[in-house]
C-alpha positions as CSV (number, residue, x, y, z in Angstrom):
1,X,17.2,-11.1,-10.3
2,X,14.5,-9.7,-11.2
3,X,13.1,-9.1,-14.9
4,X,14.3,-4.9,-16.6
5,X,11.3,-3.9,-18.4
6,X,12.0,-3.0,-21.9
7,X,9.7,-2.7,-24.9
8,X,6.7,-3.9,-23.5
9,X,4.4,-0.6,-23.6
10,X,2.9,-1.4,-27.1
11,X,2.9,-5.0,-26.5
12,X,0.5,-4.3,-23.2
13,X,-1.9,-1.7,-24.6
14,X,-4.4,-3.2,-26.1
15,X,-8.0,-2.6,-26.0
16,X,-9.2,-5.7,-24.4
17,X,-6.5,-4.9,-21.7
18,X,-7.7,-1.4,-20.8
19,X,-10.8,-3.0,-20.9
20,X,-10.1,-5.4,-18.4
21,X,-8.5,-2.2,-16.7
22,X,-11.8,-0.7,-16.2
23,X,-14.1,-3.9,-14.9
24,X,-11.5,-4.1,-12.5
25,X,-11.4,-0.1,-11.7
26,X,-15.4,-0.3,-10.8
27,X,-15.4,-3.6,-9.1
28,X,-17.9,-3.2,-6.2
29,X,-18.7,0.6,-7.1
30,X,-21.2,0.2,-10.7
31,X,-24.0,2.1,-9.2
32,X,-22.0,4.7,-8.7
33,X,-23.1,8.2,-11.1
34,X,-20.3,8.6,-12.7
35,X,-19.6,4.8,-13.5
36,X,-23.0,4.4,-14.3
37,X,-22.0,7.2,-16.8
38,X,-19.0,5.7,-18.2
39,X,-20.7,2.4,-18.9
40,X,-23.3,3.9,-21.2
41,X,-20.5,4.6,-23.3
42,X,-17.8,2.5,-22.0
43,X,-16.7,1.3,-25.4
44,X,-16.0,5.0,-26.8
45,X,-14.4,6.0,-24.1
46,X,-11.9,2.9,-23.7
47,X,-11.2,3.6,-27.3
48,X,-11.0,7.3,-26.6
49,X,-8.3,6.1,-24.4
50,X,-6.5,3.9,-26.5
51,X,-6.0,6.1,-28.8
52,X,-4.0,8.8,-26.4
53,X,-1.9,6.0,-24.8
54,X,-1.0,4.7,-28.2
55,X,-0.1,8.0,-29.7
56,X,1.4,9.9,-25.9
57,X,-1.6,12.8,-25.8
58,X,-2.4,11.4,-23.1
59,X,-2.9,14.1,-20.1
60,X,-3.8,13.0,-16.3
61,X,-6.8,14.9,-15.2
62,X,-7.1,16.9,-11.7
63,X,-8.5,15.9,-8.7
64,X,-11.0,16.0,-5.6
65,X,-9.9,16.3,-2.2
66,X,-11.7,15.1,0.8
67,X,-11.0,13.9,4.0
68,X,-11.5,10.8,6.3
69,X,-11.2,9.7,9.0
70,X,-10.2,6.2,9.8
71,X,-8.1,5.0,10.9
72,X,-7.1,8.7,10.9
73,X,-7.4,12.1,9.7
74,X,-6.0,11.8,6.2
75,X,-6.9,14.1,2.9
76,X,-7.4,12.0,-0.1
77,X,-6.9,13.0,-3.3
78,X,-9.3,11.1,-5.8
79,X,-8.3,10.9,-9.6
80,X,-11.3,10.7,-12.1
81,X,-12.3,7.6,-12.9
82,X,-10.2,7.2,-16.6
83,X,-7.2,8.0,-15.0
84,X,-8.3,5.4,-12.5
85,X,-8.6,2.9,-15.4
86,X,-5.2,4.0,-16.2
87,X,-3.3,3.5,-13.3
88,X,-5.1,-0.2,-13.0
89,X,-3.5,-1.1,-16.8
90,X,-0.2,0.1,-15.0
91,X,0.0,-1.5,-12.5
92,X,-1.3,-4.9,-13.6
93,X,0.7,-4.4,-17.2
94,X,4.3,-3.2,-15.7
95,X,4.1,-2.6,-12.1
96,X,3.4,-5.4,-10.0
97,X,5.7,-8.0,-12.2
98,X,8.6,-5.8,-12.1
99,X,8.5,-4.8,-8.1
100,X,6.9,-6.9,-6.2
101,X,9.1,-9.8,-6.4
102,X,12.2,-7.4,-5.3
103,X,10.3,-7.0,-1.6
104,X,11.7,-8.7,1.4
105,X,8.9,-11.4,2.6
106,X,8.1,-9.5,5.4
107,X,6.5,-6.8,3.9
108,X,3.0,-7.0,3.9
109,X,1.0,-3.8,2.6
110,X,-0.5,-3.9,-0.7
111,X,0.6,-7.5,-1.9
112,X,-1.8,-10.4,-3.1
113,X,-2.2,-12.8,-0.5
114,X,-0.2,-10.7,2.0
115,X,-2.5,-8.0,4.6
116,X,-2.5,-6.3,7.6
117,X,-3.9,-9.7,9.4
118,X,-1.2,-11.8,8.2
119,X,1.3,-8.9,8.9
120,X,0.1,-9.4,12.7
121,X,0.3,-13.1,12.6
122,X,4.1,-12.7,11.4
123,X,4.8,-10.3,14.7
124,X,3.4,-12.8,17.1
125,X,5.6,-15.7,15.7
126,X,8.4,-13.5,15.8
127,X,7.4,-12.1,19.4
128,X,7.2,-16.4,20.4
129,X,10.4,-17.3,18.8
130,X,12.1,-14.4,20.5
131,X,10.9,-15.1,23.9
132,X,11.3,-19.2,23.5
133,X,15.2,-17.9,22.0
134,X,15.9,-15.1,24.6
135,X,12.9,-14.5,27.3
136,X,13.3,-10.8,28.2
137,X,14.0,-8.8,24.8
138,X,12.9,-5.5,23.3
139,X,10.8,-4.0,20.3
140,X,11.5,-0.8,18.2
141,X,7.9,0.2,16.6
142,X,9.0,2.5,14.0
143,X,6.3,5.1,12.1
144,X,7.5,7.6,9.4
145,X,6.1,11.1,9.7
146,X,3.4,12.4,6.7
147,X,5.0,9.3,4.5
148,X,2.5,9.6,1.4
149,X,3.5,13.4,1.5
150,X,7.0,13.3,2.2
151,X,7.9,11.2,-1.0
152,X,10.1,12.5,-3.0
153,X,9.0,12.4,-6.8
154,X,12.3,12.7,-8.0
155,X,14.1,10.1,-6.2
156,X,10.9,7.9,-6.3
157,X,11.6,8.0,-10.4
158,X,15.2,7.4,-9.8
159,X,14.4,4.3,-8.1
160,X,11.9,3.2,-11.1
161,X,14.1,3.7,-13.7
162,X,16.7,1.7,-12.4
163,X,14.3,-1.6,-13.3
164,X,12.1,0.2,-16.1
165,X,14.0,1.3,-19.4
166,X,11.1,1.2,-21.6
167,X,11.0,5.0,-22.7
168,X,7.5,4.9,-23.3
169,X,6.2,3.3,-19.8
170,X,8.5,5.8,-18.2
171,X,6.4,8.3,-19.9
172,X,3.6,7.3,-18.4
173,X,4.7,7.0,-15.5
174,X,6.1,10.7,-15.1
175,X,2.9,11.4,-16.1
176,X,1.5,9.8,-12.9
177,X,3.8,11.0,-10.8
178,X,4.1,14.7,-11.4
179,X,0.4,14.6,-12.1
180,X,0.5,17.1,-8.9
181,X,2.8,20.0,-9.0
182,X,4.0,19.9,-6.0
183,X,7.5,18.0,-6.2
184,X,7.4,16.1,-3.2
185,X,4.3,14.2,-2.1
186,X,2.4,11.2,-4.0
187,X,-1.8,11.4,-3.9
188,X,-2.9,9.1,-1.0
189,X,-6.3,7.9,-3.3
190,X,-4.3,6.6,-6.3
191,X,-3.6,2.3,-6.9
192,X,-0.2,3.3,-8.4
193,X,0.7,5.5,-5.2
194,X,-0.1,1.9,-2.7
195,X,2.8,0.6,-5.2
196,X,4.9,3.5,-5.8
197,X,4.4,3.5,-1.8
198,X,6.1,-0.2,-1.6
199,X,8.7,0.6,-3.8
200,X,10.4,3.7,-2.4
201,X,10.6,2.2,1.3
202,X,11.9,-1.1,-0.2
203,X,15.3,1.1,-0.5
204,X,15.1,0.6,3.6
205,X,13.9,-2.6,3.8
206,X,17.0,-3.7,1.8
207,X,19.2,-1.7,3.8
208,X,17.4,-3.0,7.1
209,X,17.3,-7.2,6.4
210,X,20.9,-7.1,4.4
211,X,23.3,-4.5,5.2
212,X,22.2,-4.5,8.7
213,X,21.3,-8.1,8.8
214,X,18.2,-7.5,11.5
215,X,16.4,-11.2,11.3
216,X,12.8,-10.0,12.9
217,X,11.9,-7.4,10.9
218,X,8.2,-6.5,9.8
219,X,6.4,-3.9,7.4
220,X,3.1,-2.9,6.8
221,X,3.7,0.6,4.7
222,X,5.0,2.8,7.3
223,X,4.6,1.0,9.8
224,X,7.5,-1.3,11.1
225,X,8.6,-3.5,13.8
226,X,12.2,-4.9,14.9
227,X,12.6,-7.8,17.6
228,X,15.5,-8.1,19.5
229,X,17.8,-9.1,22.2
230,X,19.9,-6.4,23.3
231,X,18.3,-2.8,24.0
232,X,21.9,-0.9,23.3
233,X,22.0,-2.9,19.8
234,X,18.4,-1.8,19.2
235,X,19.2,1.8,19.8
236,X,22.1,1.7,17.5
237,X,20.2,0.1,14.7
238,X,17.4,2.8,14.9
239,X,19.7,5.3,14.8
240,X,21.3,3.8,11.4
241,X,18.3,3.4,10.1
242,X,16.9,7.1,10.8
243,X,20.0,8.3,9.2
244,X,19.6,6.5,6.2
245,X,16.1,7.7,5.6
246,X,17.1,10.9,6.3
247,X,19.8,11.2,3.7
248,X,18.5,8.7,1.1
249,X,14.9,9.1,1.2
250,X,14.2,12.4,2.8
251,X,12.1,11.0,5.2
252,X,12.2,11.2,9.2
253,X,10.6,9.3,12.5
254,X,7.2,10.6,13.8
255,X,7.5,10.9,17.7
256,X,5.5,7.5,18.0
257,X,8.8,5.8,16.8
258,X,10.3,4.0,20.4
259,X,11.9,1.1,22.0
260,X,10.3,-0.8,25.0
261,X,10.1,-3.7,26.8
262,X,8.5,-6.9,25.0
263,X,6.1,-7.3,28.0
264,X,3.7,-4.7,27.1
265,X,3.4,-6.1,23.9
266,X,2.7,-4.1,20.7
267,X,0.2,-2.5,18.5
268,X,0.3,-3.1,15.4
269,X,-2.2,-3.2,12.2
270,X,-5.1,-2.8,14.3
271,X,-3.8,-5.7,17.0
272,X,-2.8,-5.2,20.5
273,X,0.2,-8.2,19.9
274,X,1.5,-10.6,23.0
275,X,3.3,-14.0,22.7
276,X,0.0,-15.4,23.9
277,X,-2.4,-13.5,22.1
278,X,-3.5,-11.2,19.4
279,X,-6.7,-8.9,20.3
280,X,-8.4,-6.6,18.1
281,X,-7.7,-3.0,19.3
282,X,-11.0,-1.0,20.3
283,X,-10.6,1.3,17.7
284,X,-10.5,-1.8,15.9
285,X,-13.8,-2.9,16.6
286,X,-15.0,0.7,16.4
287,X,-14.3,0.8,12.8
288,X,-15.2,-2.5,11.7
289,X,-18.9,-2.2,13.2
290,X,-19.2,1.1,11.4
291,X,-18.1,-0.4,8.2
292,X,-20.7,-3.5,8.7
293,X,-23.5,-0.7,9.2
294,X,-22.3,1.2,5.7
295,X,-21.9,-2.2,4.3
296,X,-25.3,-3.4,4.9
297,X,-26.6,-0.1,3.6
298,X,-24.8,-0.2,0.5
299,X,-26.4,-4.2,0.2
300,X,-29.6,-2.6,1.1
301,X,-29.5,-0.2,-1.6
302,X,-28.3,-2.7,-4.5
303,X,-24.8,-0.3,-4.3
304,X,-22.9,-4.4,-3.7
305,X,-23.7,-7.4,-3.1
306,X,-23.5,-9.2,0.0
307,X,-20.3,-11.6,-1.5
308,X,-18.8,-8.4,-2.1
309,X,-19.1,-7.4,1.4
310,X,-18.1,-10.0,3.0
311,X,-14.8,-10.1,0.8
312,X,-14.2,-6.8,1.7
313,X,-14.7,-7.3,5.5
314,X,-13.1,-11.1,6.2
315,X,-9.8,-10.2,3.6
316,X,-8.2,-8.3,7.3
317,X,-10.3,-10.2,9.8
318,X,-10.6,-13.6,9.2
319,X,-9.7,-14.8,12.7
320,X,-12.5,-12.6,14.2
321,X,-15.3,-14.4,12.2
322,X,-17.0,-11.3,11.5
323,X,-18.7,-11.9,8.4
324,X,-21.8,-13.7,10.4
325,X,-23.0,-10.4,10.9
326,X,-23.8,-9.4,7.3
C-alpha cells in the first residue's frame, strides 16, 4: 500500500528545498521579465517565502487569464511565479510520492517516463493483441466534458485526505485548491492541477481495471480508450462507468464519447491508431511545425537553448525524428 503522509511538512521546508523549487519553476523561461526580476533578488524572496510557509501567513496570489489555442480553445489561468515556486515544492515534497504509485499502469498524463507518445504505443499493442485474440472487435473512446472545470474541490480534498493526514500540508493544500472561489473547477495553468488532475480520475480508473475488470484500458487525462470483444458488453460498461462519474465525481461524457468498429482505427494523443500503424494526425503536424518556428525564435533570441528545445519537442515525438529540424 502506499505510504499516509504524516508529519512531514516541517521536515520538507527547508530553504535549499524551495530553492531547488524555484530553478526548477524557471527551467527554460530565465529571460523572462519577471524571472529576470525575481533572480536579482532571488535569495530575499525564497526567504521571504520561507518564512510564510513556516509560520502559515502564507496567501496564494491571483491570477492572469489568457487563452490558447492548441490543441484547443482553452482559458488558462496563470499563477505568479512564487506561487509557481510553491506548487513545484508541493508537488515534488508530498505529491508525486504519495499518488503516483496508487495509478493503474496505463495511465499516462503527467507521469515521469510516461507521455502522450508512449500512451499511443500502449493502444496499438492493445489494438494487435485484440485483433491476433479476437479479429473483429470494438473501441469505446471516452472524453469528459469541461474536465479541468468540472472538478469538484470538495470531493477532490476528500480524496487527498484520505492518504495526507499531515494537518499542516493539508493547509497548504486548501490553500491551493480554493485559491479560486469558485467551488468547482481547478486552474488549467497550475503543476499541482496536472496532479490534482491524475488523482481525482484515479477514483475511475480503479473502478474501471478492478471492479469492472476491463483488461485494455488506456488514459491520457481525459482522454480514455477501452478494447473489446463484444459490442453489447461494451455498451453496458460505458454505461457503468458514466454513472459512476456522474454520482461520484460529478462529471459527465462530452458527445465525442462513442463505440465503433476497430477497423477505422482511433485517434488518440495526436495519432490516427491502426494494428499496423500509428500516423501523426494533421493537426498533429500543424502544431508541431508551429512550435519548431516559436522554438527557433526563442533559440534565436537567447530565450533557450537549442538542448532545451529539442527536449521539449522529441519528449512526445520521438518516433517522428523531428528534432533534425532545429
Amino acid at each position: 500500500m502506499p505510504k499516509t503522509i504524516r508529519n512531514v511538512y516541517y521536515k520538507y521546508l527547508t530553504f535549499d528545498r524551495l530553492m531547488d523549487a524555484h530553478k526548477k519553476s524557471q527551467s527554460g523561461k530565465t529571460t523572462r521579465k519577471n524571472i529576470v526580476r525575481f533572480n536579482l533578488k532571488q535569495e530575499e524572496y525564497i526567504m521571504w517565502l520561507y518564512e510564510r510557509l513556516m509560520t502559515k501567513t502564507y496567501k496564494h496570489g491571483g491570477y492572469t487569464s489568457f487563452y490558447v489555442t492548441e490543441p484547443k480553445l482553452r482559458k488558462v489561468e496563470a499563477s505568479a511565479y512564487i506561487d509557481r515556486v510553491v506548487h513545484r515544492w508541493v508537488v515534488d515534497s508530498f505529491l508525486i510520492d504519495t499518488f503516483v504509485s496508487q495509478f493503474i499502469d496505463t495511465s499516462y498524463a503527467c507521469i515521469k517516463n510516461k507521455g502522450m507518445h508512449r500512451a499511443a504505443l500502449a493502444v496499438q499493442q492493445g489494438m494487435k493483441k485484440c485483433k491476433k485474440k479476437y479479429g473483429e472487435y470494438y473501441i469505446l473512446k471516452m472524453d469528459i466534458a469541461k474536465y479541468f472545470a468540472s472538478i469538484n474541490k470538495e470531493k477532490l480534498y476528500e480524496i487527498i485526505e484520505r492518504k495526507i493526514k499531515d494537518e499542516n500540508v493539508l493547509w497548504l493544500l486548501r490553500e491551493i485548491i480554493y485559491s479560486k472561489r469558485e467551488e468547482v473547477g481547478i486552474p488549467i495553468g497550475n503543476l499541482t492541477s496536472q496532479i490534482f488532475a491524475n488523482v481525482y480520475y484515479n477514483e475511475a480508473d480503479q473502478y474501471i481495471k478492478h471492479k469492472l475488470k476491463v483488461k485494455y484500458y488506456y488514459r491520457y487525462m481525459d482522454d480514455s480508450i477501452i478494447l473489446m470483444q463484444n459490442k453489447e458488453e461494451l455498451k453496458e460498461i460505458k454505461s457503468k462507468i458514466e454513472k459512476f462519474i456522474n454520482e461520484e465525481l460529478y462529471l459527465s461524457f462530452n458527445s465525442k464519447t462513442n463505440i465503433f468498429k476497430s477497423k477505422q482505427g482511433v485517434n488518440f494523443c495526436g495519432y490516427k491508431i491502426n494494428e499496423y500503424r500509428m500516423k501523426l494526425r494533421t493537426k498533429g503536424k500543424k502544431r508541431i511545425k508551429k512550435n519548431i518556428k516559436k522554438l527557433k525564435l526563442k533559440i534565436k533570441n537567447g530565450e533557450i537553448t537549442s538542448k532545451e528545445a529539442k527536449k521539449h519537442l522529441c519528449g512526445h515525438f520521438r518516433i517522428f525524428k523531428i528534432c533534425k529540424y532545429i
